[in-house]
Phi, psi and omega in degrees: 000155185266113177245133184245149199269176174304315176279000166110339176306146183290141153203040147120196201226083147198179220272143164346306172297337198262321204272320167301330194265003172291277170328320186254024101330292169291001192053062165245184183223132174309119183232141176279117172261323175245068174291345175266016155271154176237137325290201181271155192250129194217093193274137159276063180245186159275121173291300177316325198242029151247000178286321200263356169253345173293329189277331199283328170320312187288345197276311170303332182258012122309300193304313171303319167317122152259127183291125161273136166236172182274119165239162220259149116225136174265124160229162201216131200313353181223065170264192185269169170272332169312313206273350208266291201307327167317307194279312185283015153282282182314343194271279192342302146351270188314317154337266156011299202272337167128324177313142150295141177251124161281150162234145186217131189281111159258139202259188172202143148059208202288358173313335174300337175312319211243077164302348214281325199271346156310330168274329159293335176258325175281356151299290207306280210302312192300000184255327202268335177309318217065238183245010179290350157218190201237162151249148190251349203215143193252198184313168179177102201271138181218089180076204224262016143266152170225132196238152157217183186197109185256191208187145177295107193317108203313325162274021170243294190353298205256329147319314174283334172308303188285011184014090191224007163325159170232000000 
């Protein structure tokens, strides 16, 4: 077998037995790296302490990852407008933070007779977002809500990446 020292150096092409006793000289451990090589490839390292630095790498790039989730706002066809600019502050956050917003007209008792004014505030809201999102998913109405789903605008996306905020 071909064995590489701890620091990646080579130290040569020799038989199992030899490579074992090298390693339990130094208080090391045999680690097979390349087994589909001719010959097999065999490193000298602490196993233990090459595990716990492979998870804290992983436990660091998971910590680093941002999820976007979906998050919700209700609003309902006869709100105020002080509370509607409230709910497009909170979409506007959420935004912000990386999340998607749904927004959904939940309708009650015959308000539902009129889809038209529920459609009409979800204009409203998506006018009042301004240009900080898009919409991805368009109106849709289902049993007695009606949603879209916005999302962060491809054009602030990339102004902010380029710190052109104003």
């Amino acid at each position: 077998m071909r064995l590489v020292g701890e620091k990646g150096e080579q130290l040569g092409i020799m038989p199992l037995v030899e490579a074992l006793a090298i390693a339990k000289r130094k208080n090391l451990d045999l680690v097979e790296v390349a087994p589909d090589m001719a010959p097999p490839v065999c490193r000298l390292m602490d196993y233990g302490k090459f595990k716990y630095e492979q998870t804290k790498k992983e436990r660091e790039a998971r910590k680093n990852r941002k999820v976007s989730e979906l998050r919700e706002v209700r609003i309902r066809p006869k709100i105020g407008d002080h509370d509607l600019e409230a709910k497009v502050n909170t979409a506007k956050k959420l935004i912000g933070e990386g999340d998607k917003v749904k927004v959904s007209v939940v309708f009650r008792g015959r308000e539902i007779l009129h889809p038209d004014l529920g459609l009409e505030l979800i204009n409203k809201f998506v006018n009042m977002i301004g240009d900080i999102a898009q919409v991805e998913q368009a109106p849709l109405q289902e049993g007695n809500r009606l949603h879209l789903v916005l999302g962060l605008s491809r054009k602030k996306a990339t102004s902010g990446l380029r710190g052109e905020d104003a």
